[in-house]
N, CA and C atoms as a LAMMPS dump frame, in Angstrom:
ITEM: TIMESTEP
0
ITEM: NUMBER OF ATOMS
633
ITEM: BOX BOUNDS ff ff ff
-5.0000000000000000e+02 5.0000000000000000e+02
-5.0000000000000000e+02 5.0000000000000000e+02
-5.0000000000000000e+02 5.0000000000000000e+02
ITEM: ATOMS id mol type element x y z
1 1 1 N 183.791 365.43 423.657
2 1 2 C 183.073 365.974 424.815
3 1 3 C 184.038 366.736 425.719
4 2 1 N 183.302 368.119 426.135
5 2 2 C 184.344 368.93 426.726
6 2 3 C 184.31 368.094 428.265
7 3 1 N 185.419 367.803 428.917
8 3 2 C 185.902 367.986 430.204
9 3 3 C 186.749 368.86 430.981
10 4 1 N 186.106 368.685 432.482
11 4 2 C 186.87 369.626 433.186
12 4 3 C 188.519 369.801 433.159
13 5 1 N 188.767 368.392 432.639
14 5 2 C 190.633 368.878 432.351
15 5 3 C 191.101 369.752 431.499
16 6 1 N 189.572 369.804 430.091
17 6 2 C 190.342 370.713 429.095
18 6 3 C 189.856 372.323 429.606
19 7 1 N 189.362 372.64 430.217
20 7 2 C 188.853 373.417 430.948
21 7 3 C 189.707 374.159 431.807
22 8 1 N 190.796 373.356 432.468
23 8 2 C 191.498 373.503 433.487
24 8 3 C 193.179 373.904 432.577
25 9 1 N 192.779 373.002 431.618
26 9 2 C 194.302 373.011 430.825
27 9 3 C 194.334 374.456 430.172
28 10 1 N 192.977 374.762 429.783
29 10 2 C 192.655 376.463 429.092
30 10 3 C 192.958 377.709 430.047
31 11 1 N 192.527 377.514 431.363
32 11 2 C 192.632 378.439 432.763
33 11 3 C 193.975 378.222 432.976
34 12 1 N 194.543 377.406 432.645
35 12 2 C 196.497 377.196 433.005
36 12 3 C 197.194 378.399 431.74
37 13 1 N 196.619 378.683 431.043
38 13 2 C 197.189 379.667 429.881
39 13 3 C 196.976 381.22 430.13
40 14 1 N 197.885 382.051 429.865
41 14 2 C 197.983 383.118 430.36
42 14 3 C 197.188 383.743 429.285
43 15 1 N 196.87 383.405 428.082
44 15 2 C 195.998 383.935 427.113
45 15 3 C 194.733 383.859 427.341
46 16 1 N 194.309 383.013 428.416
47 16 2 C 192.9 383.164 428.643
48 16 3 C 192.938 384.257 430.018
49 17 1 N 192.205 385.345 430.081
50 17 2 C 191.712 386.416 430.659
51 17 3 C 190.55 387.083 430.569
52 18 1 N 190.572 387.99 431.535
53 18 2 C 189.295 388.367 431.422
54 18 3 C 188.086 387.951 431.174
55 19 1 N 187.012 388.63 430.358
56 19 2 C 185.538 387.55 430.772
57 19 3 C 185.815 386.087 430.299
58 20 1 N 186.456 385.627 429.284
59 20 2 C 186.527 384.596 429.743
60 20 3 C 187.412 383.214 430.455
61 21 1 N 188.267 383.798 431.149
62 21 2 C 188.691 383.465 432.201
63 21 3 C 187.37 383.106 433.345
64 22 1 N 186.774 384.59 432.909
65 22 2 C 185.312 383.775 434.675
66 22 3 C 184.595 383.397 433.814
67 23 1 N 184.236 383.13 432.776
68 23 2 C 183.125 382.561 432.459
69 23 3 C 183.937 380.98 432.845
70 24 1 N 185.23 380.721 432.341
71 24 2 C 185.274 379.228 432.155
72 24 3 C 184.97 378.783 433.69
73 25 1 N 185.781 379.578 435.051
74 25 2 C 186.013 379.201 436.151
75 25 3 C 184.2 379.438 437.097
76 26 1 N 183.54 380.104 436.015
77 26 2 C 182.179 379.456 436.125
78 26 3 C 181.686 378.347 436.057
79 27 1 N 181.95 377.651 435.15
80 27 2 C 181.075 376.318 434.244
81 27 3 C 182.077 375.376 435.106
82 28 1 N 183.309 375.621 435.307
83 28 2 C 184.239 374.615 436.139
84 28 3 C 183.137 374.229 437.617
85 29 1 N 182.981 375.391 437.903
86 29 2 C 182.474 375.148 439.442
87 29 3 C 180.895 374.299 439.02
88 30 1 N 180.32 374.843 438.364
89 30 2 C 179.103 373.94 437.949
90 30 3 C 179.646 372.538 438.076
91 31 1 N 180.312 372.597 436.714
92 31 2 C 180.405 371.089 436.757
93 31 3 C 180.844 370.25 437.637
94 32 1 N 181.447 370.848 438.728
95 32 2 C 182.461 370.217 439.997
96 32 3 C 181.42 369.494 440.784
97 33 1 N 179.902 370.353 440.859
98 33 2 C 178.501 370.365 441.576
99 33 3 C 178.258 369.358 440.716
100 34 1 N 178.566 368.726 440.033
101 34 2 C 177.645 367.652 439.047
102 34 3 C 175.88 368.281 438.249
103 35 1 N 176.445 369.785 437.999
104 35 2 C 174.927 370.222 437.068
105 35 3 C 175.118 370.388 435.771
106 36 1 N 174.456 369.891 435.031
107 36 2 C 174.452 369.59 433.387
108 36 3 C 174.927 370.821 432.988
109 37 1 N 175.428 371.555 431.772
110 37 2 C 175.178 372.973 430.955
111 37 3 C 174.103 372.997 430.238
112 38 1 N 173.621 373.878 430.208
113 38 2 C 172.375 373.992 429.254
114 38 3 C 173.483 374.521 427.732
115 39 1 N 172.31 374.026 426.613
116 39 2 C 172.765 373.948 425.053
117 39 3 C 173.547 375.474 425.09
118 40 1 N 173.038 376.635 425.617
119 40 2 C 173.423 377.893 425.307
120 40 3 C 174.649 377.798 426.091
121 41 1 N 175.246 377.585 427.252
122 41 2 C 176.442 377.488 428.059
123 41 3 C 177.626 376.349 426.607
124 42 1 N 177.184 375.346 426.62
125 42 2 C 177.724 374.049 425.895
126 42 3 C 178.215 375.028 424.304
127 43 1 N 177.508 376.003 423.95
128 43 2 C 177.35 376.866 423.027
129 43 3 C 179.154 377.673 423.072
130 44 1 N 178.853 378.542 423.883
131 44 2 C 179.432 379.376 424.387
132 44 3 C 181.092 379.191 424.664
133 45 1 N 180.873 378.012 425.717
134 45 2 C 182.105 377.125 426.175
135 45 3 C 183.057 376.922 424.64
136 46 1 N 182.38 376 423.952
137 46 2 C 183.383 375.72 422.309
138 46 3 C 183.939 376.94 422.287
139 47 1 N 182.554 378.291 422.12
140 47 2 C 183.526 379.428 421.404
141 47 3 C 184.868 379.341 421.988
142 48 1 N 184.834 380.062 423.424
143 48 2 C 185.857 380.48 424.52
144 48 3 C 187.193 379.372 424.21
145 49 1 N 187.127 378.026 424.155
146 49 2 C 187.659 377.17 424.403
147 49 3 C 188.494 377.374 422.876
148 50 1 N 187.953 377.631 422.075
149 50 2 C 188.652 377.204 420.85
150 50 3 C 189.594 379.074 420.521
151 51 1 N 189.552 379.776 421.492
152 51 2 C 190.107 380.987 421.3
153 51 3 C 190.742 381.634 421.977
154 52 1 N 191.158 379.806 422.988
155 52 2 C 192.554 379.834 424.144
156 52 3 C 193 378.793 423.928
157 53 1 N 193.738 378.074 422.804
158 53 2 C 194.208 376.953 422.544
159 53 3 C 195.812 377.663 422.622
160 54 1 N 196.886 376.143 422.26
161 54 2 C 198.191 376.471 422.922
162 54 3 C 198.272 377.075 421.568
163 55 1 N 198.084 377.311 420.37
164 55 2 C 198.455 378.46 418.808
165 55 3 C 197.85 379.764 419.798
166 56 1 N 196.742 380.135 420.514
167 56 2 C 197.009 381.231 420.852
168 56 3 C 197.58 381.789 422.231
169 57 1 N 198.168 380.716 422.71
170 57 2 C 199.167 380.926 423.986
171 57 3 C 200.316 381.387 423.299
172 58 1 N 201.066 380.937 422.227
173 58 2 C 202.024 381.043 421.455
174 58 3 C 202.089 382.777 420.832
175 59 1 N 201.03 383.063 420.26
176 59 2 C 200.373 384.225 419.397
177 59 3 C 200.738 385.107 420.751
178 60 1 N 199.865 385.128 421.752
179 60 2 C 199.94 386.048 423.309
180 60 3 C 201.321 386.507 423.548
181 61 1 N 202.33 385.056 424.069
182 61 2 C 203.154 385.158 424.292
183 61 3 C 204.5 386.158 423.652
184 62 1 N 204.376 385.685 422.223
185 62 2 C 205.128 386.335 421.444
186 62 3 C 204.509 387.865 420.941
187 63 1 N 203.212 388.418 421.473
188 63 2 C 202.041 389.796 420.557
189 63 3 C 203.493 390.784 420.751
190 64 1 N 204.173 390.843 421.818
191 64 2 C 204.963 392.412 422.351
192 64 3 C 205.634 392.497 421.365
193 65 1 N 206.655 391.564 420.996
194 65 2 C 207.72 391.578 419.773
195 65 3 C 206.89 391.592 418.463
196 66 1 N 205.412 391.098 418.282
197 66 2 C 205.206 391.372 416.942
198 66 3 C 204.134 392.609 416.758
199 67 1 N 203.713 393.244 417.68
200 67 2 C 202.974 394.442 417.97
201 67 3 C 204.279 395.408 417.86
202 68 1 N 205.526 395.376 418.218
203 68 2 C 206.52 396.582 417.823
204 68 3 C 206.902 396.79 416.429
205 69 1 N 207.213 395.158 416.364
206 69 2 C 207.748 395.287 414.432
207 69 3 C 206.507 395.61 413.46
208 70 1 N 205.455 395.193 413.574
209 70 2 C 204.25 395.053 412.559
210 70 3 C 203.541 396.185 412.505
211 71 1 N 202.989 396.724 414.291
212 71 2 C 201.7 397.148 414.224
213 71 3 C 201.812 398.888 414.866
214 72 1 N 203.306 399.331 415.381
215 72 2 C 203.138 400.22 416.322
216 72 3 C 202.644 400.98 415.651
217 73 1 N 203.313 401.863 414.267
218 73 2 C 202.988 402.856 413.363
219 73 3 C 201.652 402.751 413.345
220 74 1 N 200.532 402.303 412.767
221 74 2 C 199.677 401.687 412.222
222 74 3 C 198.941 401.873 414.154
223 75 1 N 199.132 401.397 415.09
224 75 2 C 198.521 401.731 416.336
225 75 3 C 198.547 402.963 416.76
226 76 1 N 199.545 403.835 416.461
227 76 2 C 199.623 405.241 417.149
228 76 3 C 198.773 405.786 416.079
229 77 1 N 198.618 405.808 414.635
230 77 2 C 198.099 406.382 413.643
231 77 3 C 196.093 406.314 414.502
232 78 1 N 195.774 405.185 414.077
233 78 2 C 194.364 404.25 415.073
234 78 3 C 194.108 404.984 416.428
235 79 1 N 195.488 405.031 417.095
236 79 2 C 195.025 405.655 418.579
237 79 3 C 194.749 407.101 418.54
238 80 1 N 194.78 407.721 417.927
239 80 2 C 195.097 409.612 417.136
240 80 3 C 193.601 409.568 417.156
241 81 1 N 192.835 408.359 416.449
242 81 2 C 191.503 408.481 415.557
243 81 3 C 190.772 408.017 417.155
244 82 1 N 190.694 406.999 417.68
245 82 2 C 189.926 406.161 418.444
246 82 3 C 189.937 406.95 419.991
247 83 1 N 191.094 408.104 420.412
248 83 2 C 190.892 408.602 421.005
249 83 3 C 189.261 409.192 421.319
250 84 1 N 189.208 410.003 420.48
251 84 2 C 187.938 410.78 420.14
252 84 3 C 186.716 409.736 419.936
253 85 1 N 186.372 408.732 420.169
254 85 2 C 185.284 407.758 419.534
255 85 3 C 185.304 406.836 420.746
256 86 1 N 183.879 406.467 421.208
257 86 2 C 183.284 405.933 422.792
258 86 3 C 184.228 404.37 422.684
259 87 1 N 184.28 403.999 421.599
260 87 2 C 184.976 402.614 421.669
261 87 3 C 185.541 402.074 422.32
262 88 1 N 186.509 402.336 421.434
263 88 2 C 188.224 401.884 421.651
264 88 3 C 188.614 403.029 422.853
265 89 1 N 188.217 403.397 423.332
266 89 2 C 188.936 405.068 423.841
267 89 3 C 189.721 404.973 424.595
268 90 1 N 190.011 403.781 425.989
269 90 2 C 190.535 403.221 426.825
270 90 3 C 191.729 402.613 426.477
271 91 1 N 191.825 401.692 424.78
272 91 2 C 192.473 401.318 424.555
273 91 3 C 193.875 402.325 424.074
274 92 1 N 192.852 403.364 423.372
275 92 2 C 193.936 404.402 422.42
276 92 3 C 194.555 404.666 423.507
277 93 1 N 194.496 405.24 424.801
278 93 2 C 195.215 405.863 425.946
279 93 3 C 196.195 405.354 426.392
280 94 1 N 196.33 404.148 426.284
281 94 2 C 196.847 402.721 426.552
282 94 3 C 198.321 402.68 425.714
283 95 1 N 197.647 402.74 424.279
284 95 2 C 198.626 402.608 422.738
285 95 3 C 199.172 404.673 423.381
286 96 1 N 198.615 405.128 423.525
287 96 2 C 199.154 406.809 423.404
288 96 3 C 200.329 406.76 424.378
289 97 1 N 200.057 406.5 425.792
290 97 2 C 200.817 405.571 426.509
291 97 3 C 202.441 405.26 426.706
292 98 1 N 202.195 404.373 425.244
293 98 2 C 202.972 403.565 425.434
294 98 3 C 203.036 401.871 425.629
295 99 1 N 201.849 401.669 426.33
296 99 2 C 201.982 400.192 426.476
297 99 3 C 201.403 399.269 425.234
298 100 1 N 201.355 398.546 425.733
299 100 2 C 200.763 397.168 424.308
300 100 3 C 199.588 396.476 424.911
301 101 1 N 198.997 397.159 423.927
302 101 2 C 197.687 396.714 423.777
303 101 3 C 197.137 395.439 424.044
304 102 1 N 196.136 394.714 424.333
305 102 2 C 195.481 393.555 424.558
306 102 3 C 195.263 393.136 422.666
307 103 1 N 196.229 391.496 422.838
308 103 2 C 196.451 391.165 421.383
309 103 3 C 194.804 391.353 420.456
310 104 1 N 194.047 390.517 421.011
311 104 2 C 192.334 390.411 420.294
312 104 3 C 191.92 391.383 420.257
313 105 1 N 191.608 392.001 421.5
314 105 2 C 190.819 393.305 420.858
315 105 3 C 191.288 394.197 420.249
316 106 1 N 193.047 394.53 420.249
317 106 2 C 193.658 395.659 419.116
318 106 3 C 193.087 395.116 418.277
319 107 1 N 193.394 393.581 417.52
320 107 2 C 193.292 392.839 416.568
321 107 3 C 191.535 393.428 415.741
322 108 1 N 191.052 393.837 416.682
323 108 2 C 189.481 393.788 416.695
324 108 3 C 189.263 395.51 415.761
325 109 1 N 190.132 396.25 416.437
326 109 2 C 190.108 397.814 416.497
327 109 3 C 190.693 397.761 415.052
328 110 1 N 191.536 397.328 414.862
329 110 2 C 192.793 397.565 413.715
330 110 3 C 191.955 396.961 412.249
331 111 1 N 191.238 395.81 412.44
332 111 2 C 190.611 395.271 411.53
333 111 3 C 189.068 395.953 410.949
334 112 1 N 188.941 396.623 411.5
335 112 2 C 187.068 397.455 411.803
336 112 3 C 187.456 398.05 410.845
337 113 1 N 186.07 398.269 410.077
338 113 2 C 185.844 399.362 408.629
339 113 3 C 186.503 400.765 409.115
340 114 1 N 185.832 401.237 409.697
341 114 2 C 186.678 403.076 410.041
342 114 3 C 187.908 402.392 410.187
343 115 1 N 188.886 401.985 411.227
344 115 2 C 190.042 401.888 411.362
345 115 3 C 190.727 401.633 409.701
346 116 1 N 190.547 400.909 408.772
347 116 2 C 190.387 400.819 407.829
348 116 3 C 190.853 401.863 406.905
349 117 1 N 190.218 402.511 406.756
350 117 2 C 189.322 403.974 406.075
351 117 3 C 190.9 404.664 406.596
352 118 1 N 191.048 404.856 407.977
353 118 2 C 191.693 406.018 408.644
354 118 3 C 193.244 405.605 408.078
355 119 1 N 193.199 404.336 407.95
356 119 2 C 194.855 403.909 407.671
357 119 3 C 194.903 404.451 406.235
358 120 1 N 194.295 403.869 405.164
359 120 2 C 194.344 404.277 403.736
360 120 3 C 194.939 405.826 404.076
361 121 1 N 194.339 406.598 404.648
362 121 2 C 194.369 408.14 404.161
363 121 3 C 195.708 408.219 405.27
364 122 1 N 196.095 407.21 406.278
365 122 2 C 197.576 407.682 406.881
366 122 3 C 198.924 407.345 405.5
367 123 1 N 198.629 406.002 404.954
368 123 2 C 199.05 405.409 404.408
369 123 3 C 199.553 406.355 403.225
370 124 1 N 198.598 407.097 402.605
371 124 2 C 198.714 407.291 400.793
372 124 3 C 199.732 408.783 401.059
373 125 1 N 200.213 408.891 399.962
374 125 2 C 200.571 410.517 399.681
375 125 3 C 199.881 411.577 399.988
376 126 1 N 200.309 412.711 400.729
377 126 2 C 199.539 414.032 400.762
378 126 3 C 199.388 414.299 399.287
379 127 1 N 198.141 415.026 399.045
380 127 2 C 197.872 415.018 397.653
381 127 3 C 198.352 417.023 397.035
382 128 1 N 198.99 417.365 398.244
383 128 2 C 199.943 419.056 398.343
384 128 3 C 200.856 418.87 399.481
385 129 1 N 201.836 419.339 398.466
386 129 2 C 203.074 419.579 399.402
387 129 3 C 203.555 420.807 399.923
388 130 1 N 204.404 421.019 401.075
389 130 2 C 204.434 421.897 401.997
390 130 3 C 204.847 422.865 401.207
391 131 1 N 204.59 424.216 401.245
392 131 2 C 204.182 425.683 400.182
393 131 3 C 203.613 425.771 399.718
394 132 1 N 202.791 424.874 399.655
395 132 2 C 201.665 424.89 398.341
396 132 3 C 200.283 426.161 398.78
397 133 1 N 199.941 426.766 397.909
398 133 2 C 198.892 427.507 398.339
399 133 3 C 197.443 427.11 398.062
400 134 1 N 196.874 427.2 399.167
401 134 2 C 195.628 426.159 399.174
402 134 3 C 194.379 427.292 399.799
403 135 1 N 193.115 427.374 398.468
404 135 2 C 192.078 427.993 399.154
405 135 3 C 190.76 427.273 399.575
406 136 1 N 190.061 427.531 400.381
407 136 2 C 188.683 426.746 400.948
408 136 3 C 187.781 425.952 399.678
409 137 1 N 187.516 425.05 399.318
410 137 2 C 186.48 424.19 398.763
411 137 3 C 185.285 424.688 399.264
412 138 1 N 183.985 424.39 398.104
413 138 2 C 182.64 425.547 398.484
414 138 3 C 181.769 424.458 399.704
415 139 1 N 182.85 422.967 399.8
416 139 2 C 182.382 422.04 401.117
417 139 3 C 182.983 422.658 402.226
418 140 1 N 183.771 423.646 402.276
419 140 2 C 184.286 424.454 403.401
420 140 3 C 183.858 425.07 403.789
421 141 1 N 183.323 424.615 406.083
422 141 2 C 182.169 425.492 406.468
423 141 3 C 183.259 425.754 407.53
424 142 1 N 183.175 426.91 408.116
425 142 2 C 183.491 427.649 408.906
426 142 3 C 183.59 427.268 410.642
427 143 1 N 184.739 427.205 410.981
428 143 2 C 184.382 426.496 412.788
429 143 3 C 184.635 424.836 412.37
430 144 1 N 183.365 424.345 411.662
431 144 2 C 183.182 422.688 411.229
432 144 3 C 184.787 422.263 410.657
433 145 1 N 185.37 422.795 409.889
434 145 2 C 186.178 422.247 409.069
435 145 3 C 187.634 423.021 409.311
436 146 1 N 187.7 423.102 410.774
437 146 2 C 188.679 423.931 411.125
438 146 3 C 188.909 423.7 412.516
439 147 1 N 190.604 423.536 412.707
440 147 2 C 190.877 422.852 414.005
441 147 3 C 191.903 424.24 414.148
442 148 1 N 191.544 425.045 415.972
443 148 2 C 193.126 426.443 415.654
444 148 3 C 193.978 425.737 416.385
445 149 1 N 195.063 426.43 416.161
446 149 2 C 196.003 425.778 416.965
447 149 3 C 196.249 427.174 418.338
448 150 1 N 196.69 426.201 419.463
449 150 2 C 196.259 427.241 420.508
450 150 3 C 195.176 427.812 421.329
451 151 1 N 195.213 428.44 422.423
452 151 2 C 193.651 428.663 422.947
453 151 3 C 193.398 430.057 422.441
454 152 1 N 192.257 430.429 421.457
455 152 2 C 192.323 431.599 420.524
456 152 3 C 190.976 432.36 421.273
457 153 1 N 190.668 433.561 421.515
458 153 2 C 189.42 434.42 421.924
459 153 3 C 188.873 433.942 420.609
460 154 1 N 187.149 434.184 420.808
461 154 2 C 186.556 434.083 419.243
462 154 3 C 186.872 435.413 418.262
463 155 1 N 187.068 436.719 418.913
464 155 2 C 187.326 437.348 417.784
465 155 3 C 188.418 437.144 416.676
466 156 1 N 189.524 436.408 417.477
467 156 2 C 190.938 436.078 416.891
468 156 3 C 190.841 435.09 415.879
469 157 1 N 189.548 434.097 415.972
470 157 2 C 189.463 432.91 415.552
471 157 3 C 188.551 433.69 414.185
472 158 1 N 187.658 434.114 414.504
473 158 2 C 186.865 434.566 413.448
474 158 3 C 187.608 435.885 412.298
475 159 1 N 188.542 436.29 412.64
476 159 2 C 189.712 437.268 411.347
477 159 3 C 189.996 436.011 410.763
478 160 1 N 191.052 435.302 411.873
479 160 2 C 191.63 434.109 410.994
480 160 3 C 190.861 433.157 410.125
481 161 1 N 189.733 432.774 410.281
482 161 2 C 188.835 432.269 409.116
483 161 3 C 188.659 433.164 408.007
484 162 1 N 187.799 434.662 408.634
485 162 2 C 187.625 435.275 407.424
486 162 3 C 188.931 435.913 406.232
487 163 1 N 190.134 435.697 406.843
488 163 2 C 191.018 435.773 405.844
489 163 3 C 191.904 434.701 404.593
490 164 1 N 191.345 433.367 405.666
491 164 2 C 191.493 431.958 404.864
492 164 3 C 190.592 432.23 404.258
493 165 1 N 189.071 432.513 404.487
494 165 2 C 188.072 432.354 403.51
495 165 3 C 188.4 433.05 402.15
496 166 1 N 188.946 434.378 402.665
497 166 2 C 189.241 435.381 401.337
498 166 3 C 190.219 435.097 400.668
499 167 1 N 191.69 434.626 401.463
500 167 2 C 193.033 435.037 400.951
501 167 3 C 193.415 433.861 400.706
502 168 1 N 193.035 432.662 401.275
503 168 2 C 194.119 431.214 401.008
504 168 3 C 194.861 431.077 402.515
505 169 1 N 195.63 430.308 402.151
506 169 2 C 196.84 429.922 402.691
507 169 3 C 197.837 428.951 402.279
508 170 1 N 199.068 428.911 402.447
509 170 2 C 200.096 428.509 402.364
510 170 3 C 200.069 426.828 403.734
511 171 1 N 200.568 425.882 403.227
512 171 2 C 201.274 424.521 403.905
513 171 3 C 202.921 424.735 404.234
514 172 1 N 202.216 424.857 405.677
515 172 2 C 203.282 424.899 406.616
516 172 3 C 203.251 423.353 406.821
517 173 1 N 202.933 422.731 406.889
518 173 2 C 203.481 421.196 407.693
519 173 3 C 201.845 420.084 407.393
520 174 1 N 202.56 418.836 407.035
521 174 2 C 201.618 418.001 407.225
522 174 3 C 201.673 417.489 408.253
523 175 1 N 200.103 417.335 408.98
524 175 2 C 200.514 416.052 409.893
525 175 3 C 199.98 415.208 410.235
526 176 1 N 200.424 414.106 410.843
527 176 2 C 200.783 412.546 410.614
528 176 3 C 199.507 412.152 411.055
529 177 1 N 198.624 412.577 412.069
530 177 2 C 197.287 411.926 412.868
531 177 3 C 196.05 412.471 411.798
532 178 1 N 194.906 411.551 411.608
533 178 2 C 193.963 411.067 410.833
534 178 3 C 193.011 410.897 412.021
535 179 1 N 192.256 412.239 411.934
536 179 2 C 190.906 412.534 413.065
537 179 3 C 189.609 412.163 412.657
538 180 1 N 189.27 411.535 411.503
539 180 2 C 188.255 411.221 410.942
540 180 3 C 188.123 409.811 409.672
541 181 1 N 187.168 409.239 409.459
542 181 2 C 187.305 407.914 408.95
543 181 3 C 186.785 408.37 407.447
544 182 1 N 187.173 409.633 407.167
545 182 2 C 186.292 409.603 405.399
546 182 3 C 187.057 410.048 405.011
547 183 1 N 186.93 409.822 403.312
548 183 2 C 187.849 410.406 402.255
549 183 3 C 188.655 411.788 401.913
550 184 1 N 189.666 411.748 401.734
551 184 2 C 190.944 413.034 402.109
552 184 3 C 190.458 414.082 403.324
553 185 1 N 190.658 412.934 404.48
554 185 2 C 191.102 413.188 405.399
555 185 3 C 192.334 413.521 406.492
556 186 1 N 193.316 413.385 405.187
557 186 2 C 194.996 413.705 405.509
558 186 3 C 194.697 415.344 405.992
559 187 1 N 195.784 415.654 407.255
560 187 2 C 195.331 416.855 407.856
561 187 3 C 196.679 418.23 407.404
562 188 1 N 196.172 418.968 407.191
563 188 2 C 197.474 420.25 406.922
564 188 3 C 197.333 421.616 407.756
565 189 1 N 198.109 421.193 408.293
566 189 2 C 198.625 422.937 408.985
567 189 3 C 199.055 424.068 408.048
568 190 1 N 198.196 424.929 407.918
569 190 2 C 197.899 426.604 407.08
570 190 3 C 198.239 427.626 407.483
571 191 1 N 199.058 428.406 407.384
572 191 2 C 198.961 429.86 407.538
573 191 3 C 198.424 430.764 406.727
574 192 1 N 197.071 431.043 407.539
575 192 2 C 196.638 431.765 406.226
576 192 3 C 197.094 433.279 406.093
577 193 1 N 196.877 433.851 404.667
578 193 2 C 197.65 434.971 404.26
579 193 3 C 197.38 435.976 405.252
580 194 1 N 198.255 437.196 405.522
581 194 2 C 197.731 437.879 406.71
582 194 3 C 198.283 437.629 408.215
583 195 1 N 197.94 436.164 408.076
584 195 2 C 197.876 435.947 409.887
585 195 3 C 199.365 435.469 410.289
586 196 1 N 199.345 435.236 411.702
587 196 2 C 200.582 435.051 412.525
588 196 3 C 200.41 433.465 412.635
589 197 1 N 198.813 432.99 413.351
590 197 2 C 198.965 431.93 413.831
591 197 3 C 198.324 431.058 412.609
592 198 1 N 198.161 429.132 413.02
593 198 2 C 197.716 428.67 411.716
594 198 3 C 196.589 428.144 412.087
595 199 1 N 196.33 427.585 411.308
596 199 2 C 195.157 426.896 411.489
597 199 3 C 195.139 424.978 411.096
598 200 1 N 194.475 423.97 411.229
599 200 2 C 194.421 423.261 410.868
600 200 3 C 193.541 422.341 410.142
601 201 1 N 193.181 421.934 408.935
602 201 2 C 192.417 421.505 407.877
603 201 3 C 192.467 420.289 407.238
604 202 1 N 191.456 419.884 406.574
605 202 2 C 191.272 418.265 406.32
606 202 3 C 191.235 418.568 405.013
607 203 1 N 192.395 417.534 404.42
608 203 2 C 192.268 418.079 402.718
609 203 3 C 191.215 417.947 402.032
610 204 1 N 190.027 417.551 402.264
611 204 2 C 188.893 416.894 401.718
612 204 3 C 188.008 419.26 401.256
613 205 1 N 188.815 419.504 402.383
614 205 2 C 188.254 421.078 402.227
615 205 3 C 188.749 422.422 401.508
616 206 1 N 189.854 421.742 401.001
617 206 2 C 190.872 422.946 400.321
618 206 3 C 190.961 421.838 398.923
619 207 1 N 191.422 423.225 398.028
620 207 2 C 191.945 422.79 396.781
621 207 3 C 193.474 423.908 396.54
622 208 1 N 193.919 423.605 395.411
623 208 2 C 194.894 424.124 395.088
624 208 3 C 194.203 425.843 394.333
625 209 1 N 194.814 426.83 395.114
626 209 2 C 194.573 428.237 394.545
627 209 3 C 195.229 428.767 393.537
628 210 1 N 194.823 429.895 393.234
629 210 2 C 195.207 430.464 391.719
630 210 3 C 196.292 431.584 392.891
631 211 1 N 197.774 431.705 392.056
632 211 2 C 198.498 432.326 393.016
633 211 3 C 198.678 434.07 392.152
C-alpha cells in the first residue's frame, strides 16, 4: 500500500519533474486532508511511482555522461529530422543547441518508428559517391524533390531544374542531415551541368546517368 512517505521519498528525487512531480504533490495534499484516491488516481500513482525509483535517480543522474558517449551523433542526426515535425520540435532546438535533452522523452523520440527509419538511412552507406553523375528518376517532380541552396528568384530556380532535368548532375558533397523518414533518403548536393549554383536532392530521386 502506497504511503505518503513513499510519495515524499519520490518528490525528494531530482528525476521526478514535471507533470509528475504535480501530479504526486497533488495526491500528497489529498491525502494529508484524509480523502480516499479514487481507483483511476490509485491507477496512475503506481505508474508515476514506479518511473521515479532510486534505478532511475541513478539513470538521471548519470543521462549527461551517457547522452555524450552513446547518443549525441544519433541526437543531432534526429534533431535535423524533428526540427521540421510539430513533435519533438522544442526538443530538437534544445539538442541543435547544444544542451541535453530531458533523459525519457529523448528516450521516447529516439525510440519512435520515423526516428527509426531516419537513423537507418543516417547510418548506411551513400549508395554514390562524390563525382558521380546522377540524372532525375521518372519519381522526380520538380520544386517537390528539390531543396536550392541560397535565396534564388524563381526564374533562377526554374533554368536550374530545367537543366538537371535535361543534363544531370555531378555530387559535389554528401550531407550528413536526414529530412525525411522514408527509404533513400540520404541527401546529395548537385551541380547540375551548366549551372554555377547547386541544388539539393534525396537519393530516393536520382539514379546513376549514362556519361
Amino acid at each position: 500500500m502506497t504511503t505518503a512517505k513513499d510519495i515524499e521519498a519520490t518528490l525528494s528525487r531530482s528525476v521526478c519533474g514535471g507533470w509528475d512531480r504535480g501530479f504526486l504533490e497533488s495526491i500528497l495534499e489529498q491525502l494529508e486532508k484524509g480523502r480516499a484516491l479514487s481507483v483511476k488516481q490509485k491507477q496512475i500513482l503506481g505508474k508515476v511511482l514506479a518511473r521515479n525509483t532510486d534505478e532511475d535517480e541513478y539513470k538521471h543522474e548519470n543521462w549527461a555522461s551517457v547522452y555524450e558517449k552513446t547518443y549525441r551523433d544519433a541526437a543531432n542526426c534526429l534533431a535535423r529530422y524533428h526540427i521540421n515535425q510539430p513533435y519533438y520540435r522544442e526538443m530538437a532546438r534544445d539538442i541543435i543547441a547544444g544542451r541535453t535533452p530531458e533523459r525519457s522523452r529523448f528516450l521516447r523520440m529516439h525510440d519512435n518508428k520515423y526516428s527509426k527509419r531516419v537513423l537507418r538511412e543516417f547510418e548506411r552507406e551513400p549508395r554514390y559517391e562524390g563525382g558521380a553523375y546522377l540524372v532525375p528518376r521518372a519519381s522526380f517532380s520538380a520544386y517537390k524533390s528539390v531543396e536550392f541552396v541560397g535565396d534564388l528568384v524563381w526564374a533562377t530556380q526554374n533554368r536550374i531544374l530545367q537543366n538537371f532535368q535535361k543534363r544531370g548532375g555531378f555530387v559535389i558533397a554528401i550531407m550528413d542531415d536526414i529530412r525525411s523518414a522514408a527509404k533513400g533518403a540520404k541527401r546529395y548536393k548537385l551541380l547540375p551541368i551548366g549551372e554555377t549554383m547547386p541544388i539539393i536532392v534525396e537519393e530516393r530521386y536520382v539514379k546513376l546517368g549514362k556519361k
